[in-house]
N, C-alpha and C positions, 0 to 999 in steps of 0.2 A: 459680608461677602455677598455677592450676586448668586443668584442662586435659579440654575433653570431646572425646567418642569419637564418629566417624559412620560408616556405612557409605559417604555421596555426600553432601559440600555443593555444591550450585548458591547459586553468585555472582549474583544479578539476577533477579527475583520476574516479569518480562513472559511473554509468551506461550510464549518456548522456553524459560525456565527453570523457570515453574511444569509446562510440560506434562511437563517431561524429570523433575522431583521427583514428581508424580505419579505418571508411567507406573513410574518405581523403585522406588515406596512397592508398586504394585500387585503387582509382582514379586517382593516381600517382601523391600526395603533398608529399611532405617533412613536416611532423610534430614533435614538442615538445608537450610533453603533460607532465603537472605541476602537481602536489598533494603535499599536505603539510604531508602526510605520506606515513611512507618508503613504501611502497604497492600500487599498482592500487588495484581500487575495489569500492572506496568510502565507507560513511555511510550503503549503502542498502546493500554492501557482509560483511562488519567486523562488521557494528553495529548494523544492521536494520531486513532486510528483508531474508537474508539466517540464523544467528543465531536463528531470530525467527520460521522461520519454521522449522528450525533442533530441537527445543525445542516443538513446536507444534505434533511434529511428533511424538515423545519421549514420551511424555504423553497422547499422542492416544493410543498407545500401552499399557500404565499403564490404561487407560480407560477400554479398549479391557478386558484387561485379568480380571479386578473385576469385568468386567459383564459378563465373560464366564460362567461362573458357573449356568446361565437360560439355556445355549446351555446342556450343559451336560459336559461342561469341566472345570476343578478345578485346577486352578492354585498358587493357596496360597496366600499368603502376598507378594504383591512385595517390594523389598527392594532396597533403592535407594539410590546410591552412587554418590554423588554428586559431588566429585571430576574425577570420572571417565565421569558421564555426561558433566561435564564442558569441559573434554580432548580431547574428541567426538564431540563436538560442534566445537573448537577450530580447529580441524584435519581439520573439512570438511572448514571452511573458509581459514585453509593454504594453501590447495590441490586448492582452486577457485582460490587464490590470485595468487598463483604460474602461473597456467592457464590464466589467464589476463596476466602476464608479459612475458609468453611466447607467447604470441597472437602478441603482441605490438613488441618483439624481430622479431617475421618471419618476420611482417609487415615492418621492420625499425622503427618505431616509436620508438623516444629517450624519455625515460619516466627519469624526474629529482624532485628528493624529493624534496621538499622547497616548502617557503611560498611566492605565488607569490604577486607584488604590482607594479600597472601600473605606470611606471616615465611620461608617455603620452600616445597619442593615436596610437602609435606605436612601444614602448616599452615595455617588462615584463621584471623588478628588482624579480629574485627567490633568497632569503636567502637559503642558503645548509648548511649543517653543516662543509662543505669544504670553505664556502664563499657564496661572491653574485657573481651572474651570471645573466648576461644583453643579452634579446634576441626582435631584430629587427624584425617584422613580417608583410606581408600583410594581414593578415586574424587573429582575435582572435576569440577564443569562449569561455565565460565565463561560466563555470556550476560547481559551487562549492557547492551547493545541500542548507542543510540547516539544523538544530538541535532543538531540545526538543527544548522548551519554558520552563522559570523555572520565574514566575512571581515573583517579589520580596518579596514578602510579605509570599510565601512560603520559597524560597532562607536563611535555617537557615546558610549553612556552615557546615550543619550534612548529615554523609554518611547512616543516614540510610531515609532520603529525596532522593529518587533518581529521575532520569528520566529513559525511558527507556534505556539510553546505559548503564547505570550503574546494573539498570535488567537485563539485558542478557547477565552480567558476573557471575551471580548465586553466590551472594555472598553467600547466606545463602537461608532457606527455611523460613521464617520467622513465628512464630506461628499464628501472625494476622497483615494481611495486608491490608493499605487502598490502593486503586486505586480512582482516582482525573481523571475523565475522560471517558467516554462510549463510545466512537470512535472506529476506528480502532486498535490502540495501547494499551488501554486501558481493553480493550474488551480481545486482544488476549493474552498479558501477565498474565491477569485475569485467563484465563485459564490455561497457566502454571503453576502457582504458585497455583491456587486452587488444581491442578489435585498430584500437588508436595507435599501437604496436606498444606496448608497453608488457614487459615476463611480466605478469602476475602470479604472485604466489598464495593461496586463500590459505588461511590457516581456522577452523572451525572446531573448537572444543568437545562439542557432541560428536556422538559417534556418524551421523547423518548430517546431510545439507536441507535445509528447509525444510526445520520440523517441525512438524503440525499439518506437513502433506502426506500423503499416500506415497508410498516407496516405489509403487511402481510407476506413478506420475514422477517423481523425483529422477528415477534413471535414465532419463534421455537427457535431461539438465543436467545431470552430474555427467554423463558421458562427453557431453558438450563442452561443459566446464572444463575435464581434464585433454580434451585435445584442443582448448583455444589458451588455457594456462599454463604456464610454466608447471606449476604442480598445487596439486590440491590436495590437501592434509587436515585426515580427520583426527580427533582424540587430539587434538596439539591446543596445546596453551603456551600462550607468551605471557613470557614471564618477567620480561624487564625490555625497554626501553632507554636509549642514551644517545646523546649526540657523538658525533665520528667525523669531523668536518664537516663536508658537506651532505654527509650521508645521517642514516640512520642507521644505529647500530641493534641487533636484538638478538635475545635468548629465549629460547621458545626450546620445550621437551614437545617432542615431536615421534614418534614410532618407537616408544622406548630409549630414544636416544635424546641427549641435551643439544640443542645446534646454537650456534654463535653465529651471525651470519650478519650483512648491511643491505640496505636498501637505501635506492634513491628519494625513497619516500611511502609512507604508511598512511595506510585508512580507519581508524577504528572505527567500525560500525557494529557494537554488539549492545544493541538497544538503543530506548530513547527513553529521557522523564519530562517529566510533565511541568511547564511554565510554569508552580500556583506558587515561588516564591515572591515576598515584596509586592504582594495584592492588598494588603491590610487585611486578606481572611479572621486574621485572630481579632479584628473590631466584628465581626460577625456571628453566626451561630451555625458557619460550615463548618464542617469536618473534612479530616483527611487521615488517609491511612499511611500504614509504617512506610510505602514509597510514596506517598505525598501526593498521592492522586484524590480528587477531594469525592467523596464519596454521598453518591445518590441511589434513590430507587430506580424501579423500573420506568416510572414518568420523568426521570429526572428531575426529582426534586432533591436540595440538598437539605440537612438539619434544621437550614434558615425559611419559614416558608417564603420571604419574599424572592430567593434567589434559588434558580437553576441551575443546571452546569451540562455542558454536552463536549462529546467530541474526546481528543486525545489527553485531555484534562483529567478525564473521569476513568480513565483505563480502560481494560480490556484490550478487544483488537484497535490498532493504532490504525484507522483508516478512514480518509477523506469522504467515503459516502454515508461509512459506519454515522461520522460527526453529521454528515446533512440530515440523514431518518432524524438520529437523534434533536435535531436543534426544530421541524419539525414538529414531534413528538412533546418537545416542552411548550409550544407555541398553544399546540392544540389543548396539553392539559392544564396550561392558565386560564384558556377561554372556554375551557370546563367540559373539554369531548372528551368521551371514556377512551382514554387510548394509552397504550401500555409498548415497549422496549421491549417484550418479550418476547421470544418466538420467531423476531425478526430476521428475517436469512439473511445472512451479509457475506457475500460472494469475496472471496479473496483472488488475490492476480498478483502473478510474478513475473515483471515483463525481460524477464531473460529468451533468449532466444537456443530451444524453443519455448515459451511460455506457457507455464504452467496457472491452472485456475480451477478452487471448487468450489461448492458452495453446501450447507447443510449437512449432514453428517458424514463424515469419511466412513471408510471401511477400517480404516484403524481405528477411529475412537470406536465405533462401532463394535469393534474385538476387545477393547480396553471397558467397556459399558459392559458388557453383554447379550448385546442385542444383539438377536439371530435377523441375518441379511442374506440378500443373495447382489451376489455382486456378477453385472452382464458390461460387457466390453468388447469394443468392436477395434480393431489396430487400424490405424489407417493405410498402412503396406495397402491394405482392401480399398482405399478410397480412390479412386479416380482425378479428383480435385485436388487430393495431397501429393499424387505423382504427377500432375501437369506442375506444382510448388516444387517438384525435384524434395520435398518434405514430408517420405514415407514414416518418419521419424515418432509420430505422434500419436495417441490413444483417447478414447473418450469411453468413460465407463460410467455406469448407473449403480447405484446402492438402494436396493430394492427391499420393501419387508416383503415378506415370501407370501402370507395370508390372502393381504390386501391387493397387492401388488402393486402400491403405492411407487412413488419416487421419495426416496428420503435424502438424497445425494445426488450428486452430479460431480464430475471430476475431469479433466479434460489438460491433457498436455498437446503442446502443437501450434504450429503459427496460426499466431491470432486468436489463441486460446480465450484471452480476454475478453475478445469480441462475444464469444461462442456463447461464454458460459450465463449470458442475459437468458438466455431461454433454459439454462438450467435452474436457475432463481427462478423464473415463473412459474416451471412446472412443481418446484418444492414449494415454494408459497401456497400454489392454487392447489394444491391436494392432487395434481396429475395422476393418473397411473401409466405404467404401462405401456398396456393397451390404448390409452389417449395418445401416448406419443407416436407408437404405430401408426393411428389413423390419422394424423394430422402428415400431411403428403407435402414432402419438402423437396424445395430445386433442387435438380438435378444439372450440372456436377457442380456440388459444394461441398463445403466440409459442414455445414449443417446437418446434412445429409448423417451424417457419423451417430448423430444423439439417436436418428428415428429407425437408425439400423442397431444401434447400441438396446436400445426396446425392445427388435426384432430379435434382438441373439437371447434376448432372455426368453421367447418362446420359440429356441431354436429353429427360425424362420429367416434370419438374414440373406436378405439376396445376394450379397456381394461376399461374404461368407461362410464357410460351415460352420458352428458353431453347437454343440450338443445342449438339446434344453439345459432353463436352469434350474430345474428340478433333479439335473442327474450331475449335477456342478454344488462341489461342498459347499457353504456360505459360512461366513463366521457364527461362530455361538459362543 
């Protein structure tokens, strides 16, 4: 057999594996980087994270325009042509993917379709539709991401059961739809699809929507949720799935009661696993744990030393910037820099509208750890900038150790939350206090403005409002 030579194959074309073959190419490797479709990009540019916010985006504007008419502006019925949204969604992931492969071209990087599968610890067999091709490597990096969960017992073999990649090919608008799932995915495809005119009905097993946020970031998305959905039900498990002609049929205990009910169509979104089946792992010396995520340290090394692994592969939080540090972080510690996974702040974003984002430690885990905090927040009702947006709706709060006066937290609900909370990462990274955020003097009128007032309220000093020191404000213990 033919046999070629690499300095690093990266297994999986998504965000941590193009960015980890990149940053290597840049450093002067010779890389292959592998994807099992014809496109760099992965799940987060073709299935994930840019379709959905090109669809989020879409029906902001359908938002916008039914509520102009309080401003004094009349826009009529919008009328929605679903095939042309679909072609528009479709455009902007050709024009990204294109962009990746031309990235990869300037770099060198030989980017090869197929399905890669380890013959050992220094071998990748890629199936191509030309053949197999066998490539010899000192360095691998495995980040082939990871896909919807589709529990069996939902699993009919019917397309109108989807997961999300199948949602964010707009098959239809569906007249009532269920969503299986309150999370992130759940949450924001809910919004599509209601905003699309579709009853959605969310049904979320926990007793909360989007756990692992702060409650009081959560209640303007949940208020939201419940006046654009049909209804939204906590404590509810579905409990069976069947087909009903064209519909779908389900049983779900719901408020103490059992409901029998149909829908035109169901979403399960309640998690995702991990690619690492049919890689040939077991010719290796990775590991993986009891959910099959294959397990490394903080450098991302796995069991095998010749082989890495980053990104949604390896667990934790499932996030496309999460996999870029991470792939990164493997790059550097092949080429022998002290650098460690740990400690790394990874900013989360829920692009429901309004959108929520935080980053480093909440005020819940905070209560659940024991760490005494003081928690300073500014509402934006006060902001200037959020009521030109007609979107007094929103809050940005600080989680503060009370001694130091550090920033350990950052937390932030509100249009364009996601945007915002970059300067909440910085200031948790860079060891900020406080008082740094005070004196750093931000345009005026922005919602920016909310973080350097959100500082101010904690030495009860906010211009825009009263706010009593937080020294005389309990903080968790």
């Amino acid at each position: 057999m033919d046999m070629r030579h690499t300095d690093l194959a990266v297994l999986g074309a998504g965000p941590g594996g193009y960015a980890a073959a990149f940053y290597a190419a840049d450093r002067g490797k010779k890389v292959i980087l592998v994807d099992r479709n014809d496109r760099p990009g992965g799940i987060c540019l073709h299935h994930g994270c840019i379709p959905s916010k090109a669809l989020l985006h879409a029906v902001r504007i359908l938002s916008e325009a039914k509520s102009s008419a309080a401003r004094g502006i009349y826009l009529g019925h919008p009328r929605i042509d679903l095939d042309r949204l679909r072609a528009w969604k479709d455009l902007i992931l050709d024009k990204l993917g294109r962009g990746v492969e031309g990235l990869a071209r300037k770099r060198g990087v030989e980017f090869i379709a197929g399905r890669g599968h380890f013959e050992d610890s220094e071998t990748l067999r890629v199936e191509t539709a030309h053949g197999q091709e066998f490539i010899r490597y000192t360095r691998a990096i495995i980040a082939v991401g990871s896909k919807p969960a589709m529990p069996s017992e939902f699993d009919l073999g019917n397309e109108r059961v989807m997961t999300s990649t199948e949602a964010l090919q707009l098959p239809e608008i569906p007249a009532r739809l269920l969503v299986v799932g309150g999370g992130y995915i759940g949450m924001e495809l809910g919004t599509v699809f209601a905003a699309l005119g579709s009853r959605v009905v969310l049904a979320e097993a926990l007793p909360s929507l989007l756990s692992g946020a702060d409650p009081d970031l959560v209640r303007p998305v949940a208020e939201a949720a419940r006046a654009a959905f049909e209804e939204v039900r906590l404590g509810a498990k579905v409990l069976k799935l069947g087909t009903s002609g064209r519909q779908i049929r389900v049983t779900m205990e719901a408020g103490g009661k059992k409901l029998d009910e149909t829908f035109d169509r169901v979403l399960v979104s309640v998690g995702r696993e991990p690619h690492c089946l049919d890689l040939g792992l077991e010719s290796t010396r990775v590991g993986r744990d009891d959910r099959g995520f294959i397990q490394v340290d903080a450098r991302q090394r796995t069991s095998d030393p010749r082989i890495q692994a980053v990104g949604d592969a390896v667990g934790g939080v499932l996030l496309a910037h999460k996999a870029a540090k991470q792939g990164r972080i493997a790059v550097d510690d092949w080429l022998g820099e002290n650098v460690t996974f740990e400690n790394v702040v990874i900013p989360a974003v829920v692009f429901t509208d309004p959108e929520v984002a935080w980053c480093g430690l909440t005020e819940h885990s905070a209560q659940q750890k024991g760490i005494a905090v003081t928690v300073a927040k500014f509402p934006w009702s006060a902001s200037g900038r959020a009521l030109t947006y007609d979107r007094p709706d929103g809050l940005t709060k600080l989680v503060i150790e009370p001694d130091t006066e550090r920033i350990l937290g950052v937390g932030i609900v509100g249009v364009g939350a996601g945007d915002l909370i970059g300067e909440g990462v910085l200031a948790v990274e860079m060891g900020a206090t406080a008082r740094d955020l005070t004196e750093c003097v931000h345009p005026h009128p922005t919602l920016s403005e909310t973080l350097m007032e959100s500082a101010e309220a904690f030495f009860g000093t906010a211009t825009h409002t009263f706010i009593r020191p937080a020294g005389t404000t309990e903080g968790a213990s």
